[in-house]
C-alpha positions as a Markdown table, in Angstrom:
| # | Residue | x | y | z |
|---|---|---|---|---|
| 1 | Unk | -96.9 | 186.0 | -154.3 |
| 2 | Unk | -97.5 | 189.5 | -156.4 |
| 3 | Unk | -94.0 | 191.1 | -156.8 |
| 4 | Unk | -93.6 | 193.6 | -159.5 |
| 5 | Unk | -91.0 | 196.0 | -159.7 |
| 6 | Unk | -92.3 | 199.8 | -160.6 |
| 7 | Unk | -91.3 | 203.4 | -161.0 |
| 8 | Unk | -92.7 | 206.2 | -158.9 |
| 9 | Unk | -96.3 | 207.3 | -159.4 |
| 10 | Unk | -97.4 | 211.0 | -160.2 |
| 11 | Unk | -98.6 | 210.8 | -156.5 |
| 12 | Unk | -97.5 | 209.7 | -153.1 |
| 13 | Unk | -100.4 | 206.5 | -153.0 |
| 14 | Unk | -98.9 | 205.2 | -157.0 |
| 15 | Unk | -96.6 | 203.7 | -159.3 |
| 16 | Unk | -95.8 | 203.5 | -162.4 |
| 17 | Unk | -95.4 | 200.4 | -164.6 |
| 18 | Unk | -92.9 | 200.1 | -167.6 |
| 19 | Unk | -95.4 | 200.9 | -170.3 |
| 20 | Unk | -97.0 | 203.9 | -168.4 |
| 21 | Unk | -99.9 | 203.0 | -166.5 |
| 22 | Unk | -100.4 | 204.3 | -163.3 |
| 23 | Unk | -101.3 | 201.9 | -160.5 |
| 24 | Unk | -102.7 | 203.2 | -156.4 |
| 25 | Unk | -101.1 | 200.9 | -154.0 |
| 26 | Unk | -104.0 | 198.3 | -152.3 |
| 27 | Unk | -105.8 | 199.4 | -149.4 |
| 28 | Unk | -104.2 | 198.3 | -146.2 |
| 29 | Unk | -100.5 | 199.0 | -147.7 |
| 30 | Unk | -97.7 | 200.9 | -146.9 |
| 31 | Unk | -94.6 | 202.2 | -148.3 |
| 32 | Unk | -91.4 | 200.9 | -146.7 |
| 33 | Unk | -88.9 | 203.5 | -147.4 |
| 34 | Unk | -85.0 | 202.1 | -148.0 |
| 35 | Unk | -82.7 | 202.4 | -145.4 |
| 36 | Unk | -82.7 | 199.4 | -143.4 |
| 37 | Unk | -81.5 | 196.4 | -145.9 |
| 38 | Unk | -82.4 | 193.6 | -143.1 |
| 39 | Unk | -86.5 | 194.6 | -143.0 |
| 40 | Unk | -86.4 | 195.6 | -146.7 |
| 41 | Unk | -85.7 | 191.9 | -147.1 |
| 42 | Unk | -87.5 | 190.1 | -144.5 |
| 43 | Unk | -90.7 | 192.2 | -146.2 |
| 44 | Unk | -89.7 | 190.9 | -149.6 |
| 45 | Unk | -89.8 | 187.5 | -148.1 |
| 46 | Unk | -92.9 | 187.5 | -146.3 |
| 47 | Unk | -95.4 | 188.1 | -149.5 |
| 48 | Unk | -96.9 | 190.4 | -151.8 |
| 49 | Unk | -94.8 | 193.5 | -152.4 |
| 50 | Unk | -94.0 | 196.7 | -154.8 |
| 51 | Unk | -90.5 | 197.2 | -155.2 |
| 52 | Unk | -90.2 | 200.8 | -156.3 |
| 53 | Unk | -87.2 | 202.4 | -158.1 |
| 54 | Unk | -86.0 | 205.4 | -160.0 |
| 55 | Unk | -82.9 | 205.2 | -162.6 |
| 56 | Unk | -80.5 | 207.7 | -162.7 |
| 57 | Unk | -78.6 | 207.5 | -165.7 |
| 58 | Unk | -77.0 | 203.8 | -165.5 |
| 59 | Unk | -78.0 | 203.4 | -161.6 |
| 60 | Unk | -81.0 | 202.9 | -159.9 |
| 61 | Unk | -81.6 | 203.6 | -156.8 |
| 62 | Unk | -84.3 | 201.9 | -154.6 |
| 63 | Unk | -87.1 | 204.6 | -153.4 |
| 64 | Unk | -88.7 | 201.7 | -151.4 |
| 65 | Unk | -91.4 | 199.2 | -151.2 |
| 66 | Unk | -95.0 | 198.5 | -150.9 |
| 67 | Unk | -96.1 | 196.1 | -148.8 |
| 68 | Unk | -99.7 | 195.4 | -146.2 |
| 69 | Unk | -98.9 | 197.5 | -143.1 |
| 70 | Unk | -99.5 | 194.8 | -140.8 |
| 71 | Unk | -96.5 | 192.6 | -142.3 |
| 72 | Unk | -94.0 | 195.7 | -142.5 |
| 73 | Unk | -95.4 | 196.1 | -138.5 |
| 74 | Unk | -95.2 | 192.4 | -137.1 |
| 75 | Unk | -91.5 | 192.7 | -139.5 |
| 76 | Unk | -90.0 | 195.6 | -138.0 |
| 77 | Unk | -91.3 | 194.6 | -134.4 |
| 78 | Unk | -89.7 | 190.9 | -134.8 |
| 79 | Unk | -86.5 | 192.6 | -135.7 |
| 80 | Unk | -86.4 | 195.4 | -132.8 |
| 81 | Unk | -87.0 | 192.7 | -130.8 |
| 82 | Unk | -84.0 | 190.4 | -131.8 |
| 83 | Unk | -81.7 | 193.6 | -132.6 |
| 84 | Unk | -82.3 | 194.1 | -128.8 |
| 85 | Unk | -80.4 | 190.7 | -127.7 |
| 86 | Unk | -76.7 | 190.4 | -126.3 |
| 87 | Unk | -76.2 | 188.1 | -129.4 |
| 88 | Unk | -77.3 | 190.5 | -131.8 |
| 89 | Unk | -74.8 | 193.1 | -130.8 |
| 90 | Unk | -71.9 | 190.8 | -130.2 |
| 91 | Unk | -72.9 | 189.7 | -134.0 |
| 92 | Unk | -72.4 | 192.9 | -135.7 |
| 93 | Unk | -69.6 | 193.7 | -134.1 |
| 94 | Unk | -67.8 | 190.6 | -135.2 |
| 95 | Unk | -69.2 | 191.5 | -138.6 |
| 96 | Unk | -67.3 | 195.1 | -138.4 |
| 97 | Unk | -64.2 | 193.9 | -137.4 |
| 98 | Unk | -64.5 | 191.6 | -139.9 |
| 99 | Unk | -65.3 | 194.4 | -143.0 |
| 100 | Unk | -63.2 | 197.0 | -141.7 |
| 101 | Unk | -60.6 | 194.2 | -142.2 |
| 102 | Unk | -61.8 | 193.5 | -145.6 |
| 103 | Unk | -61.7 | 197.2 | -146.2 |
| 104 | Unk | -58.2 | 197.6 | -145.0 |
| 105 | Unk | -56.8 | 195.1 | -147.0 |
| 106 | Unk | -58.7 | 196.6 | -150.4 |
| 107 | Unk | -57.9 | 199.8 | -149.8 |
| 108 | Unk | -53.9 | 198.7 | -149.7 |
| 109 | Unk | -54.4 | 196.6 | -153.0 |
| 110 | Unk | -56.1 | 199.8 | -155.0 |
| 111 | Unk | -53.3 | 202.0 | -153.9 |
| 112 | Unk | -50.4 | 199.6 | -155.2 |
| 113 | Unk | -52.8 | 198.6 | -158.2 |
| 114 | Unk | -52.7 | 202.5 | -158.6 |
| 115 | Unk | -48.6 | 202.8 | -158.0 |
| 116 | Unk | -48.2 | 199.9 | -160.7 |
| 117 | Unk | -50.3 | 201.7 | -163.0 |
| 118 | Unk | -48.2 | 205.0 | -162.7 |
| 119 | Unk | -45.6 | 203.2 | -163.2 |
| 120 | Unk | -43.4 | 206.8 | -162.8 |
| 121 | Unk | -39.2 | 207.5 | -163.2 |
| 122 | Unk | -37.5 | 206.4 | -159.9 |
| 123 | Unk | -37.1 | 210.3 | -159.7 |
| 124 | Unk | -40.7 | 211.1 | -159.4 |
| 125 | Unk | -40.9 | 207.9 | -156.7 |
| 126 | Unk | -42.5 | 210.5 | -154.1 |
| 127 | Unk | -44.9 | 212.0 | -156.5 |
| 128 | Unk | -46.2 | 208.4 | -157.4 |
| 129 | Unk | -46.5 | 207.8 | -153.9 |
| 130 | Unk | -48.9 | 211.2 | -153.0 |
| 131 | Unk | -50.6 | 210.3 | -156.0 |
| 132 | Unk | -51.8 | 207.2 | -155.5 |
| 133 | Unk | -52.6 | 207.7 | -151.9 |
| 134 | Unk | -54.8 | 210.6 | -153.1 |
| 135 | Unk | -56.6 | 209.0 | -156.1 |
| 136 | Unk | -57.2 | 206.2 | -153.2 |
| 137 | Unk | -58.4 | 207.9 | -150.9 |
| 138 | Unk | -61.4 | 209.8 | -152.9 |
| 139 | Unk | -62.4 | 206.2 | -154.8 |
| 140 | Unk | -62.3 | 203.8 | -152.2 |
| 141 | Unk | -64.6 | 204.5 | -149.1 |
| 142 | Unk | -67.6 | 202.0 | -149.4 |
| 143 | Unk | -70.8 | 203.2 | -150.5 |
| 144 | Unk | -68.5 | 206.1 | -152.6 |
| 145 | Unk | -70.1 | 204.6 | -156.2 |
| 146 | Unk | -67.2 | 205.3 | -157.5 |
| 147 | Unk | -65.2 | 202.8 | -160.2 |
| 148 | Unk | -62.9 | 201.5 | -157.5 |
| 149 | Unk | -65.9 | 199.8 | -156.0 |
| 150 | Unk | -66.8 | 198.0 | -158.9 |
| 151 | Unk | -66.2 | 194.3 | -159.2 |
| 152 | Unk | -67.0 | 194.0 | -162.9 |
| 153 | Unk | -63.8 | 195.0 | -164.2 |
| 154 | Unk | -60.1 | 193.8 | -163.0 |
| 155 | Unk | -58.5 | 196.0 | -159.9 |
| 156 | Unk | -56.0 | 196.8 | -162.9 |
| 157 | Unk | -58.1 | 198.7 | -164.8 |
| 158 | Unk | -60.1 | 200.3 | -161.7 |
| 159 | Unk | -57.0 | 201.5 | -160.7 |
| 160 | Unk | -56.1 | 203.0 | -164.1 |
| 161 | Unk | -59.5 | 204.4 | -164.4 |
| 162 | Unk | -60.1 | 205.9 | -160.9 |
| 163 | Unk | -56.6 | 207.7 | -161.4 |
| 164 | Unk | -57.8 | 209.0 | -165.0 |
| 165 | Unk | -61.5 | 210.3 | -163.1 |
| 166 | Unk | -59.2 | 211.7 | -160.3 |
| 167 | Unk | -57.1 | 214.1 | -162.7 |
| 168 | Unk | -60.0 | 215.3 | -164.7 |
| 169 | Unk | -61.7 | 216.6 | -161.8 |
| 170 | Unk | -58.6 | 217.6 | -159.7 |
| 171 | Unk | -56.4 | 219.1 | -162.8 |
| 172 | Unk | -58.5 | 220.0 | -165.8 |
| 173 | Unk | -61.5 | 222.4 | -166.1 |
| 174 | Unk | -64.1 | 219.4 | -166.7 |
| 175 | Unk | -66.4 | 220.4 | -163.4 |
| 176 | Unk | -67.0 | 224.1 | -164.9 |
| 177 | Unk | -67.0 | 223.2 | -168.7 |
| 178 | Unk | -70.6 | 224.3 | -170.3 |
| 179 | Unk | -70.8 | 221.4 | -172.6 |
| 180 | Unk | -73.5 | 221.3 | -175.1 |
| 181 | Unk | -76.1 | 218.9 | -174.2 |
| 182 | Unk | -75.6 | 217.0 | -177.8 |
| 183 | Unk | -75.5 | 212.8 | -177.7 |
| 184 | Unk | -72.4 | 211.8 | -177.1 |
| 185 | Unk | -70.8 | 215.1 | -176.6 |
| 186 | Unk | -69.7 | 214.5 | -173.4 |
| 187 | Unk | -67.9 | 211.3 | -173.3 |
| 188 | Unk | -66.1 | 212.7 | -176.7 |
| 189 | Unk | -64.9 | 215.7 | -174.2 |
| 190 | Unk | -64.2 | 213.2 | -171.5 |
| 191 | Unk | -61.5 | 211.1 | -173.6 |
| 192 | Unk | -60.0 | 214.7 | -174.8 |
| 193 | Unk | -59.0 | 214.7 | -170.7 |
| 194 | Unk | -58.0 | 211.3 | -170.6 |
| 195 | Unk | -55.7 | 211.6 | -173.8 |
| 196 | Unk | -54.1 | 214.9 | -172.1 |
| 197 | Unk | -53.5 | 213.3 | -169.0 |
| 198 | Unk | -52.2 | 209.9 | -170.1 |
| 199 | Unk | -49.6 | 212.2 | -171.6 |
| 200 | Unk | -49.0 | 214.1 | -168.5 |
| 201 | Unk | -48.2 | 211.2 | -166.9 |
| 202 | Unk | -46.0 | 209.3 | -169.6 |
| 203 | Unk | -43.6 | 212.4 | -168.9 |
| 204 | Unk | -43.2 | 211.3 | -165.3 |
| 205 | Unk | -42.8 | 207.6 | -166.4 |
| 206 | Unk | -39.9 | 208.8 | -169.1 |
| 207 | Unk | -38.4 | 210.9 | -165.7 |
| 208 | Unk | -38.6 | 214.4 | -167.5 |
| 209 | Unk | -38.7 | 217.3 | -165.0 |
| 210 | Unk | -41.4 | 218.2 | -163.1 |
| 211 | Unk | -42.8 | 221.6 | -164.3 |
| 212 | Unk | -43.4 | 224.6 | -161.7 |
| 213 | Unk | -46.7 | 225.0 | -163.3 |
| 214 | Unk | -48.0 | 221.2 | -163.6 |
| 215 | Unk | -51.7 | 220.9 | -163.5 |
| 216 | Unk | -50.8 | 217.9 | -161.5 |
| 217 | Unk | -48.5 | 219.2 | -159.1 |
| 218 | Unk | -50.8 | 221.8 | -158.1 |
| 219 | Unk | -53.7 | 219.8 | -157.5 |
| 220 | Unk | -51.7 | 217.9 | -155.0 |
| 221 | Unk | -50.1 | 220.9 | -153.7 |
| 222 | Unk | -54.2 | 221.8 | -152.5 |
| 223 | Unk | -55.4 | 218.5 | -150.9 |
């Protein structure tokens, strides 16, 4: 089986391997674009394939596969065919119920892994509360990308990170900051933010008053 895993050619018809060389796909081949996961796979499966892909930064994102016409064809027939049965749909609706219960019960454990993390002054209780539910709400919807998805690091530390992403877009001026495109210039500015608002929030933790012109305040105040 020939399975190599290549970037995007200079043209629709190539790729590109990982020391430059630019390959034309083999007559009689097509290119499966992503979208459906089940053919994508059952294609992988049944022979010789091109996985393409593009990194962005530190993801990649799939932008397809190559693969003889005739197999991607007989594939995508074989699964019309069976998506088409009574079992079939009775199938994925058990499988929804089952991840929107899944989801449910994740999105509940973020937003107390994000109340724990505040950790505020019984004073600032409600403030804690529309917090969380807001930093929740923007990281956890699947396919989102965002750190509350992840699986590599403990909830603990998604939760304090997702809340620290959450206040640098929502109550600093990160998104409109012209920041010189020098190495490591922009993850020095980034833990600037985080510094300033771990300290906005240790006031709330110690119970101080709540400012009338907190960054934090009036963030919430807009959503």
């Amino acid at each position: 089986m020939l399975s190599n895993t290549f970037a995007a050619g200079p043209t629709p018809d190539t790729v590109r391997t990982a020391d430059g060389k630019i390959l034309t796909a083999p007559q009689g081949w097509a290119l499966l674009p992503p979208g459906d996961a089940a053919l994508t796979r059952r294609v992988k499966l049944a022979g010789d394939h091109w996985i393409v892909q593009e990194k962005k930064g530190r993801r990649v994102f799939s932008k397809g596969i190559w693969a003889p016409a005739t197999t991607i064809d007989r594939i995508r027939t074989e699964l019309g065919a069976e998506r088409a049965t009574e079992a079939y749909a009775k199938r994925q609706q058990a499988d929804k119920r089952r991840r929107d219960r899944a989801q449910a019960e994740y999105v509940e454990g973020f937003f107390g892994a994000v109340l724990a993390f505040l950790d505020f002054h019984p004073r600032h209780a409600d403030l804690a509360q529309r917090l969380a539910r807001a930093v929740t709400e923007h990281a956890t919807p699947v396919g989102r990308g965002t750190v509350a998805r992840t699986k590599r690091i403990p909830v603990e530390q998604r939760a304090e990170a997702a809340v620290i992403a959450w206040m640098r877009h929502q109550t600093t001026a990160y998104d409109s900051m012209t920041i010189p495109r020098v190495r490591g210039r922009r993850r020095e500015v980034r833990r600037l933010l985080a510094r300033r608002s771990h300290e906005l929030l240790s006031r709330y933790r110690q119970g101080e008053s709540a400012q009338a012109a907190c960054h934090l305040q009036r963030a919430l105040k807009r959503i």
